[in-house]
N, CA, C and O atoms as a printed pandas DataFrame, in Angstrom:
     atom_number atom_name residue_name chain_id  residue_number  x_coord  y_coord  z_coord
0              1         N          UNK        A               1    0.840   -1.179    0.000
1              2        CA          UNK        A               1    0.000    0.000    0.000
2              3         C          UNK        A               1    0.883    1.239    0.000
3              4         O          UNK        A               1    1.882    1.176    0.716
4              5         N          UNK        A               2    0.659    2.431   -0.736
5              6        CA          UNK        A               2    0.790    3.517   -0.692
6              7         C          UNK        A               2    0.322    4.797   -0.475
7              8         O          UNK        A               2   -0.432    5.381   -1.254
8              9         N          UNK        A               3    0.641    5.140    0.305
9             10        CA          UNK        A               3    0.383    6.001    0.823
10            11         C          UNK        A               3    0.589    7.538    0.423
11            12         O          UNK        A               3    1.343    7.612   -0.547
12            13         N          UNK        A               4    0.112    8.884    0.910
13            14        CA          UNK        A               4    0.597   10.529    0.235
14            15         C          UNK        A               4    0.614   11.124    1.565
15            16         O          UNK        A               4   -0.272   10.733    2.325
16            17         N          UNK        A               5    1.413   11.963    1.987
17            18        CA          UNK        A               5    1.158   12.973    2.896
18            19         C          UNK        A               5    2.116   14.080    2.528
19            20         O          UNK        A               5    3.329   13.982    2.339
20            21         N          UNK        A               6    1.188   15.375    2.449
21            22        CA          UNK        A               6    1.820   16.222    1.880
22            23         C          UNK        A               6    2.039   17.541    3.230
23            24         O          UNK        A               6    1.259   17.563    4.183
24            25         N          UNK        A               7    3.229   18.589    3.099
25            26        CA          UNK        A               7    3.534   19.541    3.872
26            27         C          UNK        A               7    2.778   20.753    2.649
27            28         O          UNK        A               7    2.841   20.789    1.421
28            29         N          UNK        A               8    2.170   21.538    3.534
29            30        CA          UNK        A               8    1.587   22.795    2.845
30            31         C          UNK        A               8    2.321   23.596    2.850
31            32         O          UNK        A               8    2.427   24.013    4.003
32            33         N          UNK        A               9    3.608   24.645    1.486
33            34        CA          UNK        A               9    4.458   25.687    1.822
34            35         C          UNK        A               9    3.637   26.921    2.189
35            36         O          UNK        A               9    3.681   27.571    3.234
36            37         N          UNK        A              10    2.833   27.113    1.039
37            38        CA          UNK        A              10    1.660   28.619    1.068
38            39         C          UNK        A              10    0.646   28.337    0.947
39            40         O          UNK        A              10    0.304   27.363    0.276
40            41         N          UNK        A              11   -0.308   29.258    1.685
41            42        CA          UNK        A              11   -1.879   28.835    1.062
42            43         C          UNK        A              11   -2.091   30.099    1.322
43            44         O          UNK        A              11   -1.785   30.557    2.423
44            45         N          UNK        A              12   -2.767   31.028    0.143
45            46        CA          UNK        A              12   -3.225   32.028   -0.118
46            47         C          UNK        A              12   -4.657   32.375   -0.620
47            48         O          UNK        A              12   -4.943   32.492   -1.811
48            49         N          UNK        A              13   -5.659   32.550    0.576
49            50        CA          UNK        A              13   -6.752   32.293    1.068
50            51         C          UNK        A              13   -7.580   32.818   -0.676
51            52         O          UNK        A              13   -7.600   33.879   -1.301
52            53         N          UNK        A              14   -8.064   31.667   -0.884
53            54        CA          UNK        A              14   -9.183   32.434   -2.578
54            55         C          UNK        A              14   -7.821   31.995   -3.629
55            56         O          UNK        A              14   -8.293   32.057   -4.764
56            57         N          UNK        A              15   -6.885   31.733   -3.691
57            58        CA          UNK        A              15   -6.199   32.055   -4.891
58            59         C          UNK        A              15   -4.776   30.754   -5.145
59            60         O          UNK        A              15   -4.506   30.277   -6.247
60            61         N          UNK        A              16   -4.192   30.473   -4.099
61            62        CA          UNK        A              16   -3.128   29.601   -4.256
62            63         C          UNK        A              16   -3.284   28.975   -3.168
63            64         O          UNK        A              16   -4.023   29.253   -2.224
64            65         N          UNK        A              17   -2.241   27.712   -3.367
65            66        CA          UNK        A              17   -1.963   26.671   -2.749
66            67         C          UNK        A              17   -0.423   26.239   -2.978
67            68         O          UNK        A              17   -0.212   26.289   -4.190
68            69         N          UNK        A              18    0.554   25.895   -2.385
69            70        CA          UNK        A              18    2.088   25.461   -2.622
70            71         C          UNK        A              18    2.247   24.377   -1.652
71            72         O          UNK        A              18    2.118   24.616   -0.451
72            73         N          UNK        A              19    2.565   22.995   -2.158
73            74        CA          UNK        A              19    2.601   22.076   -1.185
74            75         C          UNK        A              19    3.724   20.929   -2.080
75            76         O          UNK        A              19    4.119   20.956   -3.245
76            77         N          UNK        A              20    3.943   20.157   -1.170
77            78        CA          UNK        A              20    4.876   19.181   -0.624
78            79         C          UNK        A              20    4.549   17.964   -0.915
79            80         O          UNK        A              20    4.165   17.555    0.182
80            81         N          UNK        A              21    4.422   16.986   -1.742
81            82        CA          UNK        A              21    3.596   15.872   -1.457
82            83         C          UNK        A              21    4.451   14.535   -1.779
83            84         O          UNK        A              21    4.588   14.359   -2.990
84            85         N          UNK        A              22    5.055   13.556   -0.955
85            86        CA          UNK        A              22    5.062   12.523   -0.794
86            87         C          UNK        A              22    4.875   11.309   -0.813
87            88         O          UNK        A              22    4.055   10.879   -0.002
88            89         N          UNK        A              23    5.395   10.569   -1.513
89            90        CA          UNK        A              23    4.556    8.821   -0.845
90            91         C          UNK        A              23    5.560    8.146   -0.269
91            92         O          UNK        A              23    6.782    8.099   -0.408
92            93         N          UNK        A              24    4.465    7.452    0.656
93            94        CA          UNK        A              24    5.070    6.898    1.715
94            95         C          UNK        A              24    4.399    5.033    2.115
95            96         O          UNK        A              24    3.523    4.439    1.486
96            97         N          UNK        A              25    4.823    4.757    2.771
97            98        CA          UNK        A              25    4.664    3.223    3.232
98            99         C          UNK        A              25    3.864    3.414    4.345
99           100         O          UNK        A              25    3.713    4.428    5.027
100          101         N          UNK        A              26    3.112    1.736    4.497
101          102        CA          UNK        A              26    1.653    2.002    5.301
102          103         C          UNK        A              26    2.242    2.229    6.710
103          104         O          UNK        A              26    1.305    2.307    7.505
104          105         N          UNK        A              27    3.452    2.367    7.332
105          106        CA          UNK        A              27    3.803    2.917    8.403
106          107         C          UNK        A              27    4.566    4.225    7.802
107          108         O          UNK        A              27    5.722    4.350    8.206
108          109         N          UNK        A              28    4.166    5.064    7.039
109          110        CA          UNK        A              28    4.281    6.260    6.612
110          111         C          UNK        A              28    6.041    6.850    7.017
111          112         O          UNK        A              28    6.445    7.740    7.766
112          113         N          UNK        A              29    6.612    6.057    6.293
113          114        CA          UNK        A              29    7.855    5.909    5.810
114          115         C          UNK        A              29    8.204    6.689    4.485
115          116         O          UNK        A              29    7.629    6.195    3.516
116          117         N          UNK        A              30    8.786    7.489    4.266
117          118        CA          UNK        A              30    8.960    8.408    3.538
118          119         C          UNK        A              30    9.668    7.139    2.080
119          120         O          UNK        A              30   10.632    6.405    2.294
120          121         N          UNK        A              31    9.143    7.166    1.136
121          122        CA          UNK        A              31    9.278    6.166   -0.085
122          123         C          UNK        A              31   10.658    7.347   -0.925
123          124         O          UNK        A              31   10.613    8.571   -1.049
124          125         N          UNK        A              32   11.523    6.579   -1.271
125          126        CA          UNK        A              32   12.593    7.131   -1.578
126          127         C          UNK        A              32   12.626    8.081   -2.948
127          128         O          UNK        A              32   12.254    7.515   -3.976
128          129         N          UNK        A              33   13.024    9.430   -3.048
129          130        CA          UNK        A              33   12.934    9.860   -4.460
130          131         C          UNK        A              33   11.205   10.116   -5.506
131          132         O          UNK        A              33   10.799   10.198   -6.666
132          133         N          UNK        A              34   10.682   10.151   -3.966
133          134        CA          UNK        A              34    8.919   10.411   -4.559
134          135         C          UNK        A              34    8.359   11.839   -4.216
135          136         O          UNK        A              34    7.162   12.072   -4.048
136          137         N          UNK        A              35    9.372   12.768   -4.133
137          138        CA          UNK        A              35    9.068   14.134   -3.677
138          139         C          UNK        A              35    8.845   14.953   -4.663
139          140         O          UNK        A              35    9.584   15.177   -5.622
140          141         N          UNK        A              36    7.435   15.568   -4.337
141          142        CA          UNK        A              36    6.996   16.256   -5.682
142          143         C          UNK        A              36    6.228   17.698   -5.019
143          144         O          UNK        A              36    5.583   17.712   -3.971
144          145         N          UNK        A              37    6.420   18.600   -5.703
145          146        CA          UNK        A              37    5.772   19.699   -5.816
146          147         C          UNK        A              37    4.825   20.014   -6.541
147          148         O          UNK        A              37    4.814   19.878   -7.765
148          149         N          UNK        A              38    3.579   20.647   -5.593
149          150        CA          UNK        A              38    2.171   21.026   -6.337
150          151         C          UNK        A              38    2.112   22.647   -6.178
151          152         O          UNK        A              38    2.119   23.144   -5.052
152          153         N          UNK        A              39    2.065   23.278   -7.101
153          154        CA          UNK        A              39    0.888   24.445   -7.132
154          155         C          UNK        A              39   -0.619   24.429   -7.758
155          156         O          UNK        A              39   -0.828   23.968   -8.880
156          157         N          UNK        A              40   -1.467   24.875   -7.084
157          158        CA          UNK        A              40   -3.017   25.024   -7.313
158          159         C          UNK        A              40   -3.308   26.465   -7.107
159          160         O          UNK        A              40   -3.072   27.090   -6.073
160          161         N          UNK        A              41   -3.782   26.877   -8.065
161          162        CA          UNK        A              41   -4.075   28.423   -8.085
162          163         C          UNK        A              41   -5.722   28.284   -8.652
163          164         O          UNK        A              41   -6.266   27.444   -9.369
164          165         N          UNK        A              42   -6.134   29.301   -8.092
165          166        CA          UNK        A              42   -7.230   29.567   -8.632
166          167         C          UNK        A              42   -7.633   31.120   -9.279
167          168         O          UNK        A              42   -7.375   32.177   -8.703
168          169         N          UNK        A              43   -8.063   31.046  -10.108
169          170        CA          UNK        A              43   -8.839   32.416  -10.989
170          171         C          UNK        A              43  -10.036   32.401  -11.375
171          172         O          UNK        A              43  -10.612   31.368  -11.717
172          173         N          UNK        A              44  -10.585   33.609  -11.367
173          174        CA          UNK        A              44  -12.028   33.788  -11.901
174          175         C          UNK        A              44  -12.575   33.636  -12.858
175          176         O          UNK        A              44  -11.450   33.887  -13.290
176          177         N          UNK        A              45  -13.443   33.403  -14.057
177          178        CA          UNK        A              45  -13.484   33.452  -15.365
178          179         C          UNK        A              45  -15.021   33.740  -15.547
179          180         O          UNK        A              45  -15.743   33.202  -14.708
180          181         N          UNK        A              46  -15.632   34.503  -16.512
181          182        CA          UNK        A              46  -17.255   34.342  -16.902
182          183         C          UNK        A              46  -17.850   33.334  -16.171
183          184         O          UNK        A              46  -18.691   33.673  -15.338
184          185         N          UNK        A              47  -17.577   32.114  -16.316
185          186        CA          UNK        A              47  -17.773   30.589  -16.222
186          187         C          UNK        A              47  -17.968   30.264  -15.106
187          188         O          UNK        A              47  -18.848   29.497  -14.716
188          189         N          UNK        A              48  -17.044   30.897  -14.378
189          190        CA          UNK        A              48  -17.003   30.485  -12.521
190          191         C          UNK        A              48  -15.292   30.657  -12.161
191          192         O          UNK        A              48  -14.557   31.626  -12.351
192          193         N          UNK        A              49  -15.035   29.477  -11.644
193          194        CA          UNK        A              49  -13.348   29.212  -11.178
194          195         C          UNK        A              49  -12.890   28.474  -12.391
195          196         O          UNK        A              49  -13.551   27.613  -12.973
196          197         N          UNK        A              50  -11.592   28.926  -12.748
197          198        CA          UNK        A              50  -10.145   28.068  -13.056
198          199         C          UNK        A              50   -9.910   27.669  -12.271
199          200         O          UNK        A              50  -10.093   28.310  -11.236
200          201         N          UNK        A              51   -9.233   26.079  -12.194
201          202        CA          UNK        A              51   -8.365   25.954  -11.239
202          203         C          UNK        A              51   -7.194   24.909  -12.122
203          204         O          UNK        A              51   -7.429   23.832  -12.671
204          205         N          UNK        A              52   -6.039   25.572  -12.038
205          206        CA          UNK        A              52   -4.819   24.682  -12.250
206          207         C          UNK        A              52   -3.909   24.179  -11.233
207          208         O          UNK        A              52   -3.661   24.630  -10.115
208          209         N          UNK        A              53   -3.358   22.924  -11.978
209          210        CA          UNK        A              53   -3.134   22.638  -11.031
210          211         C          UNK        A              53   -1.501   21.778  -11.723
211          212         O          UNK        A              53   -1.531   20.954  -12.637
212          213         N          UNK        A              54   -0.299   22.213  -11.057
213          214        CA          UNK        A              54    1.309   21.906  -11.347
214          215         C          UNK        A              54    2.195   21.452  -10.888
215          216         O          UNK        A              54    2.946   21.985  -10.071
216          217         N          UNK        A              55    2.268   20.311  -11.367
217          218        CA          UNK        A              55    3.368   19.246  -10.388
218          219         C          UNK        A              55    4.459   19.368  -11.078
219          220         O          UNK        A              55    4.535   19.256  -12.301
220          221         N          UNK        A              56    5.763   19.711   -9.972
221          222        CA          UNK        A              56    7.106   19.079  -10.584
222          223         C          UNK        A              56    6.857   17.700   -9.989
223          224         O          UNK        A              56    6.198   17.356   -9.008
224          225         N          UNK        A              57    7.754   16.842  -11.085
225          226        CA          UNK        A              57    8.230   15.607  -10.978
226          227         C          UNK        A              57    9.911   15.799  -10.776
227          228         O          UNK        A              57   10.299   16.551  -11.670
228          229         N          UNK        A              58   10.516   15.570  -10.306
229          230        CA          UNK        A              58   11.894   14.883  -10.055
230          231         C          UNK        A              58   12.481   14.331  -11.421
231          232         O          UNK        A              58   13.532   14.736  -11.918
232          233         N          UNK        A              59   11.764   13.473  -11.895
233          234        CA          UNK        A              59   12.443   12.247  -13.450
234          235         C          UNK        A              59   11.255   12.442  -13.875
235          236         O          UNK        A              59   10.284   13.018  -13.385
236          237         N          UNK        A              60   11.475   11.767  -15.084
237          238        CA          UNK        A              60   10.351   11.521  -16.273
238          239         C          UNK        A              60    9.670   10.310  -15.474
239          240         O          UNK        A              60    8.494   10.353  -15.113
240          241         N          UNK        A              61   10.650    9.065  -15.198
241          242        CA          UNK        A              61   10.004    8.051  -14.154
242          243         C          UNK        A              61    9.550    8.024  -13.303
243          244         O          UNK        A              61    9.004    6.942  -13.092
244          245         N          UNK        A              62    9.369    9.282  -11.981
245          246        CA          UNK        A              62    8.867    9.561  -11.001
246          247         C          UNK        A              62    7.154   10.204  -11.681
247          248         O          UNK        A              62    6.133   10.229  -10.994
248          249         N          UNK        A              63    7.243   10.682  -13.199
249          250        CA          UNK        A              63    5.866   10.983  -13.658
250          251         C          UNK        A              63    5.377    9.727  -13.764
251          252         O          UNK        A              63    4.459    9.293  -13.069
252          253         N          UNK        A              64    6.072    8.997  -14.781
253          254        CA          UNK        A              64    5.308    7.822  -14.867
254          255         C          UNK        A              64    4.947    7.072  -14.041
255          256         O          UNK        A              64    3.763    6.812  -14.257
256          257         N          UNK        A              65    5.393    6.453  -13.007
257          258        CA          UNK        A              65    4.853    6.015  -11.546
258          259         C          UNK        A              65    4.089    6.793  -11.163
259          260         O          UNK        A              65    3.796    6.357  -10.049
260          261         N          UNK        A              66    3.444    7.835  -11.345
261          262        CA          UNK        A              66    2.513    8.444  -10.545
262          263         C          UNK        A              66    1.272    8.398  -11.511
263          264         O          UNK        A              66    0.107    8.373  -11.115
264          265         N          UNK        A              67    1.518    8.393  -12.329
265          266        CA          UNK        A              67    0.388    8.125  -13.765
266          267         C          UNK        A              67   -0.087    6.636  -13.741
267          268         O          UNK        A              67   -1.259    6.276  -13.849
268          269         N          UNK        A              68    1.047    5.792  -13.579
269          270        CA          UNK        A              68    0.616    4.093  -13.353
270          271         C          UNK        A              68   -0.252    3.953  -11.967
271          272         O          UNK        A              68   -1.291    3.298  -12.045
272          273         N          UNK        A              69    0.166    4.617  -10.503
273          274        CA          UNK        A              69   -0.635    4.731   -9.541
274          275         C          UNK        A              69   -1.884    5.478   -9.787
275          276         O          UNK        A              69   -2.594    5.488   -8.782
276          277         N          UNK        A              70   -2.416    6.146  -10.862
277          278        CA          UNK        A              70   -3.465    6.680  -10.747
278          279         C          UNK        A              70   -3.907    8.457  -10.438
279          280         O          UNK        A              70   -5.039    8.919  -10.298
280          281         N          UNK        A              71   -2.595    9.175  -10.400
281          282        CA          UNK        A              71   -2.604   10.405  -10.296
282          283         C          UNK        A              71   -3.851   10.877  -10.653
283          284         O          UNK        A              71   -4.814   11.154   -9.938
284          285         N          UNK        A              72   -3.676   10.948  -12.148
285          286        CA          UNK        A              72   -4.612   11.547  -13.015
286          287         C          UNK        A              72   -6.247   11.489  -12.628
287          288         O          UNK        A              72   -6.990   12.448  -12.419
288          289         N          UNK        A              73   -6.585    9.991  -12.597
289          290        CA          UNK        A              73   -7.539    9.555  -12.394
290          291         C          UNK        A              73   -8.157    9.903  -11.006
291          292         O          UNK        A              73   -9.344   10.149  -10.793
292          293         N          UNK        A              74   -6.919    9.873   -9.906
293          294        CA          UNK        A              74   -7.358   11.044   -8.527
294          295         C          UNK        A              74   -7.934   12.119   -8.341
295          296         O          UNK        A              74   -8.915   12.370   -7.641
296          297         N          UNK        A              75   -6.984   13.111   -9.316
297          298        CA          UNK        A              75   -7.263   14.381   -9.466
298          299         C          UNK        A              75   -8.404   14.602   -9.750
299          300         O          UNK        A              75   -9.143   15.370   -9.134
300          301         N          UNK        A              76   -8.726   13.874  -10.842
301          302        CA          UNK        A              76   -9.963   14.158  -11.619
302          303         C          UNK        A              76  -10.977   13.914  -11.058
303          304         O          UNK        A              76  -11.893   14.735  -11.011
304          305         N          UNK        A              77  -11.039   12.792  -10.536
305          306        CA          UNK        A              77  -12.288   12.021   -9.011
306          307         C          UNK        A              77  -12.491   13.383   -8.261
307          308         O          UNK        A              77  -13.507   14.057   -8.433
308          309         N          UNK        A              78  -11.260   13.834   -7.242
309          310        CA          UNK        A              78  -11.394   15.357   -6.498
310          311         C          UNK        A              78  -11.541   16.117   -6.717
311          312         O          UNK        A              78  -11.820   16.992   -5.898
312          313         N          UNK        A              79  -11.438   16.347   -8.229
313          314        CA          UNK        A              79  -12.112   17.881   -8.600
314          315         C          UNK        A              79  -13.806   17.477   -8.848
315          316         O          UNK        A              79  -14.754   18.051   -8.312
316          317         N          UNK        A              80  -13.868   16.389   -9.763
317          318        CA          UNK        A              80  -15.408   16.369   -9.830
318          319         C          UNK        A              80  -16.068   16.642   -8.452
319          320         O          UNK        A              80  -16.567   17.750   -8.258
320          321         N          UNK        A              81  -16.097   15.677   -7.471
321          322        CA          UNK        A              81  -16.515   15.667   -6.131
322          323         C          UNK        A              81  -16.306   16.875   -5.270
323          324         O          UNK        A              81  -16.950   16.963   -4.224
324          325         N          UNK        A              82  -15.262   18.035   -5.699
325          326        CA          UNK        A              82  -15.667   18.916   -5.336
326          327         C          UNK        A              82  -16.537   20.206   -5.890
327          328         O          UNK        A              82  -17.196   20.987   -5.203
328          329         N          UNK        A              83  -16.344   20.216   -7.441
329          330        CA          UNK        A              83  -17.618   20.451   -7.973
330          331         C          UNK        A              83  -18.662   20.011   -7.938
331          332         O          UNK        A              83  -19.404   20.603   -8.723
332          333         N          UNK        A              84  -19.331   18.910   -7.185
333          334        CA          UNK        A              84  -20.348   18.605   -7.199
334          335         C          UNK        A              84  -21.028   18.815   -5.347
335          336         O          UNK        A              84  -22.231   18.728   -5.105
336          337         N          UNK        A              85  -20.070   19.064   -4.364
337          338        CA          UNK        A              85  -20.352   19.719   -3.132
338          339         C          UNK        A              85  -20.584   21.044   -3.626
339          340         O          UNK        A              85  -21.749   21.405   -3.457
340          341         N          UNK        A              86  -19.792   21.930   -4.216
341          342        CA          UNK        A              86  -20.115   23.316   -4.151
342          343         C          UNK        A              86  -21.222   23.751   -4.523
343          344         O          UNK        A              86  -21.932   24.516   -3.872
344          345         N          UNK        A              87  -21.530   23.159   -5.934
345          346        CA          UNK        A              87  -22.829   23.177   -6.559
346          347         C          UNK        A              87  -24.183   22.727   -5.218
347          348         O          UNK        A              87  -25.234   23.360   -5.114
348          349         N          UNK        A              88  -23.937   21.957   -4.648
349          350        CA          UNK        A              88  -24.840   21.397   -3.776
350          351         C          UNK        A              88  -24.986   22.565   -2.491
351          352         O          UNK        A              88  -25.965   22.412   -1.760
352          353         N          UNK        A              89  -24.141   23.610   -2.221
353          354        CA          UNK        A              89  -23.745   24.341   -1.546
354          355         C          UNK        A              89  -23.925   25.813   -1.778
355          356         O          UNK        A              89  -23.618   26.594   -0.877
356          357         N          UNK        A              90  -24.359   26.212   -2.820
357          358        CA          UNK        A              90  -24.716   27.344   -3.499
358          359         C          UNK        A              90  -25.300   28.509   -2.799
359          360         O          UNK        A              90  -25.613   29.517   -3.432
């Protein structure tokens, strides 16, 4: 099992996010060479929110392991699900 726990650098209330994120072992053991950086920003648009979102990877292989674990398919799960609270939240 694998695990994520991430350190938050900035969070800039409405607009950014800078964090730390990790994987680790089910006794949350820091997994070697899996240290990655996220920014999440958000902007306004006609539409509603942008939100992007920017990972460094370390290697091209540290992307691909995170693409074979399911990154993508995460992200995408958490953004829907949180578009679909907010909407519910209006």
């Amino acid at each position: 099992m694998v695990l994520c726990q991430a350190v938050y650098r900035e969070v800039d209330e409405l607009s950014k996010l800078v964090y730390v994120d990790e994987m680790t072992d089910e006794n949350w053991i820091d997994v070697e060479d899996s240290t990655m950086l996220t920014t999440v920003t958000f902007g306004d648009t006609e539409q509603g929110t942008k939100v992007s979102i920017i990972t460094h990877f370390a290697s091209v292989k540290q992307l691909e392991e995170a693409e074979v674990m399911g990154m993508v398919e995460g992200y995408t799960d958490t953004l829907e699900r949180l578009e679909e609270h907010l909407q519910l939240h209006q």
